[in-house]
C-alpha positions as CSV (number, residue, x, y, z in Angstrom):
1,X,130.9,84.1,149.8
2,X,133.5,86.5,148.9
3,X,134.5,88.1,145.8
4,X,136.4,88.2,142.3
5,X,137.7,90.9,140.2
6,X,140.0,90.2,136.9
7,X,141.1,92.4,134.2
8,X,143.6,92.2,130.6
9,X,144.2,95.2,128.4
10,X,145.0,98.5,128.7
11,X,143.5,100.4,131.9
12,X,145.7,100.1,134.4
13,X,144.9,97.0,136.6
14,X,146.0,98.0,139.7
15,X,143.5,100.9,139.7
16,X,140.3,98.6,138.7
17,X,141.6,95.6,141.3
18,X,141.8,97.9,144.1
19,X,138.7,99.6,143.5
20,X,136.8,96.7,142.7
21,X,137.8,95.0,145.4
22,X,136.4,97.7,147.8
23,X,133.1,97.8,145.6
24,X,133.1,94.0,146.5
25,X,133.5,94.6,150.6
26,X,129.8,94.1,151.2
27,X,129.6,90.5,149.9
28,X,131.7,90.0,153.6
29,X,135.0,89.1,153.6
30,X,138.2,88.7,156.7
31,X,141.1,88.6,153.8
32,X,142.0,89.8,150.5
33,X,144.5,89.5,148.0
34,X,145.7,90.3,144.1
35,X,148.1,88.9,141.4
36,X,149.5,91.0,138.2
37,X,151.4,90.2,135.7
38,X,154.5,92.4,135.0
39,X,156.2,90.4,131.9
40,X,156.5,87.4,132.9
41,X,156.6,87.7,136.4
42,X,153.4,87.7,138.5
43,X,153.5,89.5,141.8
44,X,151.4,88.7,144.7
45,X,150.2,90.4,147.6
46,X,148.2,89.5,150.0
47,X,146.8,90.6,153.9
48,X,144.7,89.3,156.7
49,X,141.9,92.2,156.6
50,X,140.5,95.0,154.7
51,X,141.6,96.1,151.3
52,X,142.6,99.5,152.4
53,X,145.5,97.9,154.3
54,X,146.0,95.8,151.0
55,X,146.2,98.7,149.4
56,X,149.5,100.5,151.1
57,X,151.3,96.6,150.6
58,X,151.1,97.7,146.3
59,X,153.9,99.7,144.9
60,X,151.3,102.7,144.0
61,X,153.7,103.4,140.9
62,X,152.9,99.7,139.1
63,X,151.9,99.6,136.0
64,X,150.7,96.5,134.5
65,X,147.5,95.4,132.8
66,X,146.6,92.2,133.5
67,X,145.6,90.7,137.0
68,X,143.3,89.0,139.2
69,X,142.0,90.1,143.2
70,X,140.0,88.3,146.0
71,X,138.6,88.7,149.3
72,X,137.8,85.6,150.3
73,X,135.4,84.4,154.0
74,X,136.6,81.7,155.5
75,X,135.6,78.6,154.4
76,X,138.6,76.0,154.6
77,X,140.8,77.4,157.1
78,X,141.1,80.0,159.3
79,X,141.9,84.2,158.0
80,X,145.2,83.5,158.0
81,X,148.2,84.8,155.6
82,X,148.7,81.4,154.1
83,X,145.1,80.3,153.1
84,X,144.8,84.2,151.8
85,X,144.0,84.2,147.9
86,X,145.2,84.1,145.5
87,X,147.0,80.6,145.3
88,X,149.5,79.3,143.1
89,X,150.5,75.4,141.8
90,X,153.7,73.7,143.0
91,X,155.8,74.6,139.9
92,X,154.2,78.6,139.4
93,X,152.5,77.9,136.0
94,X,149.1,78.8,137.6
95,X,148.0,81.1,140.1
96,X,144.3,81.6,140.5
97,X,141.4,83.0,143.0
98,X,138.6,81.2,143.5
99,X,134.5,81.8,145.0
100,X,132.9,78.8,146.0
101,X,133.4,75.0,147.8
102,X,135.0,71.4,146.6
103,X,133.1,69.0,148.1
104,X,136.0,66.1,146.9
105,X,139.0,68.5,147.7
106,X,140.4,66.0,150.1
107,X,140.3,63.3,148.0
108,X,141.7,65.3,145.3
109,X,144.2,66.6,147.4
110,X,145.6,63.0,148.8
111,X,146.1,61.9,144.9
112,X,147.9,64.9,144.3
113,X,150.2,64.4,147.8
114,X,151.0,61.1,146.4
115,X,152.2,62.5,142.8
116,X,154.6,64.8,145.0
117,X,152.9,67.9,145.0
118,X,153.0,69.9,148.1
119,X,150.3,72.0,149.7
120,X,151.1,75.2,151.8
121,X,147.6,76.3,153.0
122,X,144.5,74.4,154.2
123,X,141.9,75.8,151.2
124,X,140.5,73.5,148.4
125,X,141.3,76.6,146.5
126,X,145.1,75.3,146.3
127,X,144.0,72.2,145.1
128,X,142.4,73.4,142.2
129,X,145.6,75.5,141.4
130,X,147.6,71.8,141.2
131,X,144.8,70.1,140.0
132,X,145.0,72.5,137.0
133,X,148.9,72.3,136.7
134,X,148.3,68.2,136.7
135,X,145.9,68.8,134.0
136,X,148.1,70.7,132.0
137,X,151.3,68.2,132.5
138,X,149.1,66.0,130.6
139,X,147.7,68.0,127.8
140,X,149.7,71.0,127.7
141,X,147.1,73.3,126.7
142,X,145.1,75.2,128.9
143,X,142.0,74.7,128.3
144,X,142.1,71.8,128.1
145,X,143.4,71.8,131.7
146,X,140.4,73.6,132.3
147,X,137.7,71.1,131.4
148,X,139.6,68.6,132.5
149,X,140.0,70.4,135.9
150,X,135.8,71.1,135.7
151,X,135.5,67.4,135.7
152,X,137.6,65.9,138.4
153,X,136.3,68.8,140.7
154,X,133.3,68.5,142.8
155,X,130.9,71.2,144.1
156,X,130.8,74.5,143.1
157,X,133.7,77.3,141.8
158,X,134.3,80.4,139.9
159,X,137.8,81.3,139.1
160,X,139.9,83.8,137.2
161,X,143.2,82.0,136.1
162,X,146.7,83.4,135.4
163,X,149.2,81.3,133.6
164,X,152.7,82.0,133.4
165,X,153.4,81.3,130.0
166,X,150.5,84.0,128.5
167,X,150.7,87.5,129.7
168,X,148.1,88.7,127.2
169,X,145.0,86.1,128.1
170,X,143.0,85.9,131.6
171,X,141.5,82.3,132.1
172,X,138.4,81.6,133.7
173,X,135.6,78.9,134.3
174,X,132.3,79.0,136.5
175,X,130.2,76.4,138.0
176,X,127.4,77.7,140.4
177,X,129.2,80.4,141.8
178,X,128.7,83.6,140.1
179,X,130.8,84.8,137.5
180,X,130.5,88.2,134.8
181,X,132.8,89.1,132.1
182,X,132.7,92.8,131.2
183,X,133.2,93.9,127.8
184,X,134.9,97.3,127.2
185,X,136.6,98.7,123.8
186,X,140.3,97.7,125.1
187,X,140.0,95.9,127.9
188,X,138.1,93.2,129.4
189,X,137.0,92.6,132.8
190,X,136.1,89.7,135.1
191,X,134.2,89.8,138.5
192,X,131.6,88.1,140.6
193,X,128.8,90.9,140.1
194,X,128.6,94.3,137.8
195,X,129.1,96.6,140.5
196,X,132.9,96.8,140.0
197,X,132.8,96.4,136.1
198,X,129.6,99.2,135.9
199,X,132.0,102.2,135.4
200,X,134.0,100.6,132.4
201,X,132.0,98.0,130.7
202,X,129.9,98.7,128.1
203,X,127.5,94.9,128.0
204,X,128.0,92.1,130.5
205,X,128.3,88.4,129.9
206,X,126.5,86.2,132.3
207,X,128.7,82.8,132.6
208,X,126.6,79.7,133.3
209,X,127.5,76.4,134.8
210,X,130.4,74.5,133.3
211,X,131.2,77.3,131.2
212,X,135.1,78.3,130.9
213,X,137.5,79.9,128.5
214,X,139.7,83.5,128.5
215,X,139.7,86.7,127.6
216,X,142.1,89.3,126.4
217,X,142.6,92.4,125.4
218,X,140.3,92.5,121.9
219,X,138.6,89.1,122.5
220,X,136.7,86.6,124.6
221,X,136.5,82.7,124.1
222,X,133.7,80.9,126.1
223,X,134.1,77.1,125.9
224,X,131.9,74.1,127.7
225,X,133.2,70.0,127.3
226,X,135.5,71.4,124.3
227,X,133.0,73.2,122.3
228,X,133.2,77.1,121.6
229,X,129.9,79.0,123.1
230,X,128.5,81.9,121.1
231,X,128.2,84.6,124.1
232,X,125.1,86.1,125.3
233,X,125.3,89.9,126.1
234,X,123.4,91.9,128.7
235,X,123.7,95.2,130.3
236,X,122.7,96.7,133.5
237,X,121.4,100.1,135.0
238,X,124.1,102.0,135.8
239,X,121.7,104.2,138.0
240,X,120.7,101.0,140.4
241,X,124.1,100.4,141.0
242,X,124.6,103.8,142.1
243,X,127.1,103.2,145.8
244,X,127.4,107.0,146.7
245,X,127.1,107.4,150.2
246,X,125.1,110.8,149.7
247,X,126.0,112.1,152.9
248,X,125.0,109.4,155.0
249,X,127.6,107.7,157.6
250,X,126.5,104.0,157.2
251,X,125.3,102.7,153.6
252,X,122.6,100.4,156.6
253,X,120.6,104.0,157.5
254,X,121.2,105.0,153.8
255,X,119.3,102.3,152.8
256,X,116.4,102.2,155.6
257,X,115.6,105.6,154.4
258,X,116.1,105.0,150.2
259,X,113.0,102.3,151.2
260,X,110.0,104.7,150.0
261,X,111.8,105.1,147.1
262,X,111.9,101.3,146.2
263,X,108.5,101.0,146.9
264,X,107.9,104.1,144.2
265,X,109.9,102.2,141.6
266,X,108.2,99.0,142.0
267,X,104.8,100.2,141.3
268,X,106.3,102.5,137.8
269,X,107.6,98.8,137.1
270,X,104.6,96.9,137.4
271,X,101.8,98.7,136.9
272,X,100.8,101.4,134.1
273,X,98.3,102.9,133.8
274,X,96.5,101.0,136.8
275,X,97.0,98.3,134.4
276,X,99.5,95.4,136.5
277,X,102.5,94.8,133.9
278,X,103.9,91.4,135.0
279,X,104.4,89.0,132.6
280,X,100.8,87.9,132.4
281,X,101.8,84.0,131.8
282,X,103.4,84.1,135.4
283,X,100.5,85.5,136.9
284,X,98.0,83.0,135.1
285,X,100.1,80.4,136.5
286,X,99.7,81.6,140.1
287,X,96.0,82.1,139.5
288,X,95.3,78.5,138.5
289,X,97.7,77.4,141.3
290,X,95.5,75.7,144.5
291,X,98.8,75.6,146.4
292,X,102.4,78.3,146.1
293,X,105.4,77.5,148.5
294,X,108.0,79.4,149.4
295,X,111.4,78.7,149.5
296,X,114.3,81.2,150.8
297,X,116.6,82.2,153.5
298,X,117.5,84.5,156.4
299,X,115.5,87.8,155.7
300,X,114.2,86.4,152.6
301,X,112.7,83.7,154.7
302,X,110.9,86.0,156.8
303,X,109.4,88.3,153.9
304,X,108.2,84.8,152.2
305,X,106.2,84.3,155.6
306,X,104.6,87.4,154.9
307,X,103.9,86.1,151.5
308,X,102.0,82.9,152.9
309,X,99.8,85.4,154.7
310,X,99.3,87.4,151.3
311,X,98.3,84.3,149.2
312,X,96.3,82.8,152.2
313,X,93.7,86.1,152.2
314,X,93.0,85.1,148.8
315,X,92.4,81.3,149.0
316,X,95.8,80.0,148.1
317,X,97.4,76.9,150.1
318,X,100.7,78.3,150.8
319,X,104.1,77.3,152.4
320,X,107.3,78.6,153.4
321,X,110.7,76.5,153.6
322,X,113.9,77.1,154.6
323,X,116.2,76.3,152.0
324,X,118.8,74.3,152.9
325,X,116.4,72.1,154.8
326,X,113.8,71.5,151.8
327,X,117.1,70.8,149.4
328,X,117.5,67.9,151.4
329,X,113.8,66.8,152.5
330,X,112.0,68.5,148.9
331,X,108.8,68.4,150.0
332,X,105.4,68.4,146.6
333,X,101.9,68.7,148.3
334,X,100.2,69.5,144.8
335,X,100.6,68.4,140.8
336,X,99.8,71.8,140.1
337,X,102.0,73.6,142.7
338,X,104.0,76.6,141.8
339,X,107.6,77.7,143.6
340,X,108.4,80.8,144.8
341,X,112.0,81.7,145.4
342,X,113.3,84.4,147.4
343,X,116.8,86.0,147.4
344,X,118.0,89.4,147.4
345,X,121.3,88.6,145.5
346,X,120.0,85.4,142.9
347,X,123.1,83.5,143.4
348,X,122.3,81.8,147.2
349,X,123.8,78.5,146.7
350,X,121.1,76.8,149.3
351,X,118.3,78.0,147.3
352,X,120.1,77.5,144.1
353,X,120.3,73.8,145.1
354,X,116.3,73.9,145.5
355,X,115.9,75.0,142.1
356,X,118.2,72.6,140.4
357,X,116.2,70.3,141.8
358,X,112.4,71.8,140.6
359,X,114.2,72.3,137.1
360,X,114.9,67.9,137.2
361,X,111.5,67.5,138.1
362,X,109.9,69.1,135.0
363,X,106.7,69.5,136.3
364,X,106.3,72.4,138.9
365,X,107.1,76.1,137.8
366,X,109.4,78.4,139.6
367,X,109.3,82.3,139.7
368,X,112.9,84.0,141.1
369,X,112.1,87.2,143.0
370,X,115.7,88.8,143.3
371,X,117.2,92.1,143.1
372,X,120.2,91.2,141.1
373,X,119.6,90.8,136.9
374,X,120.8,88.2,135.5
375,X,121.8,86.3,138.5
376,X,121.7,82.3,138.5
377,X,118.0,82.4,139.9
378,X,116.9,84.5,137.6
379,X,117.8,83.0,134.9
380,X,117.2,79.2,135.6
381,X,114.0,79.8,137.0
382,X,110.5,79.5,134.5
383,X,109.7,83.1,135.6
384,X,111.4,86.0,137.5
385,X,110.1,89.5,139.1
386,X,113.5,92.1,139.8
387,X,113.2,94.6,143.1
388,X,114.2,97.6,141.3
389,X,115.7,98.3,144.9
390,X,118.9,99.6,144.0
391,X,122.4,97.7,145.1
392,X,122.4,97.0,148.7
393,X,125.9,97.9,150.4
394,X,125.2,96.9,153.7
395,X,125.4,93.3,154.6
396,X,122.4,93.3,157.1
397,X,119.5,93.4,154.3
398,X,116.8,96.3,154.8
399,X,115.7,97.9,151.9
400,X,115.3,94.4,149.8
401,X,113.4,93.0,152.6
402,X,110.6,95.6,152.3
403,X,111.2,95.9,148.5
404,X,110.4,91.9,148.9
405,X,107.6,92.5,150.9
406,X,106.1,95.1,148.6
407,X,106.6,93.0,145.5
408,X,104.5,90.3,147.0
409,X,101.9,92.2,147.8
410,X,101.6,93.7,144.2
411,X,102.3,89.9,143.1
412,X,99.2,89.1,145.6
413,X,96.7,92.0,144.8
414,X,97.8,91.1,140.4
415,X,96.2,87.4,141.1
416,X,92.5,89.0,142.2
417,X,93.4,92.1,139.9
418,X,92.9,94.4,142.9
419,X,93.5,97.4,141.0
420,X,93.3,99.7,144.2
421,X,96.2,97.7,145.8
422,X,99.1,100.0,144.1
423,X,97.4,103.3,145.1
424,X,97.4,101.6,148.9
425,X,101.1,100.5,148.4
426,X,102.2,104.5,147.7
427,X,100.1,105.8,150.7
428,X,102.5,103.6,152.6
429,X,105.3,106.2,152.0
430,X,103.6,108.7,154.2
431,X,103.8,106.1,157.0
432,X,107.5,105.5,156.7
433,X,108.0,109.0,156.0
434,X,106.8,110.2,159.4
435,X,108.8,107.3,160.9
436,X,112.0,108.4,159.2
437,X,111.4,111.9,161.0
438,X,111.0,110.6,163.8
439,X,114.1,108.2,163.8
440,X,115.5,110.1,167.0
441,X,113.5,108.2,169.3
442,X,114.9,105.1,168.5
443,X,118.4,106.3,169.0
444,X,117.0,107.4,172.8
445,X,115.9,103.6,173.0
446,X,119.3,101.9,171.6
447,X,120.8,103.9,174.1
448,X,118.9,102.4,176.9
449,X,119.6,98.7,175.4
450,X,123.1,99.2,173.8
451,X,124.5,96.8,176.9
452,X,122.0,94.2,176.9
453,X,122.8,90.7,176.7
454,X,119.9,89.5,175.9
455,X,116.5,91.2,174.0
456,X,113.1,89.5,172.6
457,X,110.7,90.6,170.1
458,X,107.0,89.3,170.6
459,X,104.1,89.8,167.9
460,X,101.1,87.7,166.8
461,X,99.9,87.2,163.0
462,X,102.1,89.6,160.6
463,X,103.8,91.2,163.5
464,X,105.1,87.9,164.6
465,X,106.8,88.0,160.9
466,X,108.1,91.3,161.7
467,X,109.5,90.1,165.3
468,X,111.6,87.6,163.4
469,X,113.3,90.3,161.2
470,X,113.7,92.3,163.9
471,X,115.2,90.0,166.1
472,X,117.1,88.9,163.0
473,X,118.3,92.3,162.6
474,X,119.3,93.0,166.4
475,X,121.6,90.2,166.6
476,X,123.5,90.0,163.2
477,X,124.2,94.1,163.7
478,X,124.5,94.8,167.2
479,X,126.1,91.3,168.7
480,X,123.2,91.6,171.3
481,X,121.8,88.0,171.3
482,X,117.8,87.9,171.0
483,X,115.0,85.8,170.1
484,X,111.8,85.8,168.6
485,X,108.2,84.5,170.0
486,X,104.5,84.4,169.1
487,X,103.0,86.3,172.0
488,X,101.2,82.8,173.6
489,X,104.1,81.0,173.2
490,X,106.0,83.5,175.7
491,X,104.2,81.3,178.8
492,X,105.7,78.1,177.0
493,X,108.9,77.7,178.3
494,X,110.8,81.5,177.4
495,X,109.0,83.0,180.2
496,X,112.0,81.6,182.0
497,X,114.5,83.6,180.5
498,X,113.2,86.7,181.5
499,X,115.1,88.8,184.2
500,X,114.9,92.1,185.4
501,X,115.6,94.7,182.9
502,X,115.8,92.4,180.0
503,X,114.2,94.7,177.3
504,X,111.4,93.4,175.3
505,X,110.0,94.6,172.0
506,X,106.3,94.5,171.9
507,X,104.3,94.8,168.4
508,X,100.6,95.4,168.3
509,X,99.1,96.6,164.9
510,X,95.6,94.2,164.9
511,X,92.9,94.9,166.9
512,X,91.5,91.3,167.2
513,X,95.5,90.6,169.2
514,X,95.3,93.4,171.1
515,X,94.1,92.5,174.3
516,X,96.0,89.1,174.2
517,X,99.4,91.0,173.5
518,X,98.8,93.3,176.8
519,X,98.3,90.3,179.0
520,X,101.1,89.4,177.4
521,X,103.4,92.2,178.5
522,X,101.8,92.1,181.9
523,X,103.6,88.5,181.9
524,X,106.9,90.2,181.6
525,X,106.6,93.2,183.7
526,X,105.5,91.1,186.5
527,X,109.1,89.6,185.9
528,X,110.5,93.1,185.9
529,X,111.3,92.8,182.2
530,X,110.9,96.0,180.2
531,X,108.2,96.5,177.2
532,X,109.1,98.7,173.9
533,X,105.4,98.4,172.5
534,X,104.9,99.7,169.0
535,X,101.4,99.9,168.2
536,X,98.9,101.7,166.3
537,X,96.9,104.4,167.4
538,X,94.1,102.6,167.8
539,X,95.5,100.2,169.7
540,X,97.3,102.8,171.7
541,X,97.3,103.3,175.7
542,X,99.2,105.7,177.8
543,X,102.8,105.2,178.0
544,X,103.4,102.7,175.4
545,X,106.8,103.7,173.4
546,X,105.8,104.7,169.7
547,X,102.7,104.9,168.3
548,X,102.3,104.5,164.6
549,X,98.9,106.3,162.5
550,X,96.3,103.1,161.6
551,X,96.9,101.6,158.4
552,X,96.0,98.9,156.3
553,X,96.8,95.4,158.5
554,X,98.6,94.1,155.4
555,X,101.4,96.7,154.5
556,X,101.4,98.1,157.9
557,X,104.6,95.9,158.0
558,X,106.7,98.1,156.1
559,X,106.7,100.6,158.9
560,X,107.2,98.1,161.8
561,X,110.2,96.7,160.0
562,X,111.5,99.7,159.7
563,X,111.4,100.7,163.3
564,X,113.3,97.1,164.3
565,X,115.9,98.5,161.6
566,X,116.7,101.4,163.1
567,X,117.0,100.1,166.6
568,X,119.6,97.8,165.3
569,X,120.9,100.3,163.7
570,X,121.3,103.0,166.6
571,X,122.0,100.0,168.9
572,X,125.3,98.7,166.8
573,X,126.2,102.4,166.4
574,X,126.0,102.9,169.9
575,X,128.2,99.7,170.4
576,X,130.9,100.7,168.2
577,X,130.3,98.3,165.7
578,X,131.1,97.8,161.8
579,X,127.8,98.5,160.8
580,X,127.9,97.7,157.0
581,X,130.4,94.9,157.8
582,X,129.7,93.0,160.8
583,X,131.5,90.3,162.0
584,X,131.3,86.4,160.4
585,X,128.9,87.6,158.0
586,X,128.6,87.9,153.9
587,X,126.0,89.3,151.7
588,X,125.7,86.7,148.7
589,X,125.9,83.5,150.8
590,X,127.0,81.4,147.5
591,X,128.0,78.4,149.5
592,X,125.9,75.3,151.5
């Protein structure tokens, strides 16, 4: 949950580290660090923080052309200067970064203890650095250190590798973590994702698991168990990975307002022509499927709900797990069942995990929806379907979710061949246009629940799916702790947490719920709690907060998301809070 950058050849490294790094800040991060080689000295320099303060640490007048820079989210160890990246071996022959968790690093780490080697932080990322330097005493090659490093270590790593004795070579290897090598004309790059490689590199090579070698400045060698690899190239659209901040203060309300965009490009992706353009063997496989689960996280998790409620209009049996819970308790109701999984970056380890295990089975097909090419879910799965969202600065997700949202429903509308379904999807744009003008009054309510300790969101059918993202949203951007209810379970037990003032976000968009959700919020103003109801016009009283035109029940979610992101939005502005960066959070959760 942090990221890599690593460069040899003849732009100036500290340049690319530095800016890479900062192109990297939105994975989440508390610490960050870089290494270069000057001759045949490597210099280090690390901080507790952002990389702007790492920044004014480097000599600006260095000049040296091959190094490797981290930030790294605490995983083993607290932010502190010592467990900062990068990490060297006892004697100095290796210094390396690292993404990713050793499950066996303790055991590792007592062997090494007892060969004499001494350990100065509390990361497993050290232990790989001796582990590697034990390897080499042995062989006294490096790659050979390598793969012999790959096999003692458990769990999962990518890492960009200095040695001493080569100032013309950058090492690597990559085992579920993510890992790119950029290709340029004199120069060669290394980093977790292509955003900090898109302005120099020319192709991409995606690494996959077990996978090591180096490059230099003219060359790179990919090896796995010994044996020389023949690399795979791939590029990516420079325009998706566009991070201007256009004039906007936050890349989060950037984003909430690119989302009509995104759901523009997704229907020129997939349909021409009012012909749908998926590839047709994944959508066959759907269609003869009695029964299609879900499996994802966080925000992903909530969109996939969503998705049950799609496939369940047109006769599909259809599930939705949490990932790290069905990688332990893998759950088949049907021979013929087909595998849905969600994640905006492709490279979530939890769900990751799930699909290693589909891919041992052999018998149940998996489709990726991600927004990242060539990640690890998209390639390892049978099938795959991009967002075509754009890259996705902030860490609190917006613009993914709906773009996930959206896909499914084009994925849902492809199975009956609903061919008015697109035309529906682009009408939406006028909804969450008029909302985007009207963004103002959800500043003026943020400022009414900016010192709340405490907020719930309460909807029935989809706009129970929306209350979870909302509530989702609230908490991770604004610190303000809430909770999410069906509207009948309110009476079940968190009546009791309601107090006077304690603001309430009501959604009503169905007419069949309507009435139920009003007795509803009687139950809470009787307890002196305070309503926010969104609803529909015609489901509209006097005095209800914001009403939103009538639109179809099905994609009328892609506006009531978007009003619960804008209140957390305005609410963590209001706050003073780091609004693309909060607090304990990353955006490519690559470890379980």
């Amino acid at each position: 949950m942090c990221g890599i950058v690593g460069i040899v050849g003849d732009y100036d490294a500290r340049n690319y580290l530095i800016n890479g790094l900062k192109s990297l800040e939105y994975r989440g991060y508390d610490s960050a660090g870089i290494s270069v080689m000057s001759g045949k000295e490597i210099m280090t320099y690390r901080v507790v923080g952002r990389v702007n303060l790492l920044e004014t640490k480097i000599p600006s007048l260095i000049n040296v052309n091959l190094g490797i820079g981290h930030t790294r989210w605490a995983t083993h160890g607290e932010p502190s200067f010592n467990n900062c990246h990068p990490h060297k071996s006892n004697h100095g022959l290796f210094t390396i970064v690292h993404n990713g968790v050793i499950e066996n690093f303790h055991e590792i780490k007592n062997e090494l203890i007892q060969k004499g080697y001494t350990f100065y932080s509390e990361t497993d990322t050290e232990v790989i650095a001796n582990v590697l330097e034990d390897e080499y005493g042995s062989t006294n090659d490096v790659l050979s250190a390598i793969n012999g490093c790959l096999k003692r270590l458990h769990g999962s790593l990518a890492i960009a590798i200095i040695f001493k004795n080569f100032n013309d070579k950058l090492f690597f290897a990559k085992r579920k973590s993510p890992l790119l090598i950029g290709v340029g004309e004199t120069t060669h790059y290394l980093a977790s994702d292509a955003l900090p490689m898109i302005k120099y590199a020319k192709k991409f090579i995606d690494l996959t698991d077990n996978q090591y070698g180096f490059i230099s400045k003219n060359e790179v060698k990919i090896f796995q168990d010994g044996i020389k690899q023949r690399a795979k190239y791939t590029t990516r659209n420079a325009e998706l990975l566009n991070t201007d901040l256009n004039g906007f203060p936050h890349y989060m309300i950037k984003e909430i307002e690119e989302i009509p965009s995104c759901i523009s490009r997704l229907v020129d992706n997939y349909v021409n022509n009012g012909s749908y353009c998926f590839n047709k063997e994944m959508i066959e496989t759907l269609r003869k499927s009695k029964c299609i689960s879900f499996i994802a996280c966080g925000t992903s998790y909530h969109a996939s709900l969503i998705g049950k409620n799609y496939l369940e209009s047109i006769g599909k049996t259809s599930n939705v797990y949490i990932a790290s819970e069905w990688a332990y308790f893998p759950k088949f109701l049907d021979e013929n069942e087909v595998f849905i999984l969600v994640s905006q970056s492709g490279e979530t380890a939890d769900v990751i995990t799930c699909l290693k295990i589909l891919n041992q089975t052999h018998t149940h097909p998996s489709i990726t929806i991600t927004n990242t090419k060539g990640s690890t879910l998209e390639r390892d799965a049978t099938y795959s379907a991009l967002l075509y969202a754009g890259v996705e600065i902030a860490v609190a997700s917006t613009k993914a979710y709906n773009a996930q949202v959206a896909l499914l429903y084009l994925l849902k509308s492809a199975i009956i061949n609903d061919t008015n379904a697109p035309f529906k999807l682009l009408d939406t744009n006028n909804l969450l246009t008029d909302i985007i003008k009207r963004k103002e009054s959800f500043k003026e309510i943020a400022e009414k629940i900016k010192n709340a300790h405490h907020a719930f969101f309460l909807g029935r059918g989809l706009d129970y799916c929306v209350a979870l993202e909302g509530s989702l949203k609230l908490k991770e951007i604004s610190y303000i702790h809430s909770e999410a209810f069906p509207g009948g379970e309110l009476k079940h037990g968190p009546i009791a947490l309601i107090e006077e003032n304690t603001p309430v976000f009501g959604f009503i968009t169905n007419k069949r719920i309507s009435q139920a959700m009003r007795g509803n919020f009687s139950e809470i103003t009787a307890r002196k709690g305070t309503i926010y109801s969104f609803v529909t016009k015609e489901n509209a009283i006097d005095n209800d907060t914001f009403v939103i035109e009538n639109y179809d029940s099905e994609l009328i979610v892609l506006a009531t998301v978007m009003i619960t992101q804008y209140l957390a939005y305005y609410a963590a502005l209001l706050r003073g809070n780091d609004i693309d960066k909060p607090r304990n959070l990353a955006k490519s959760v690559t470890v379980e």
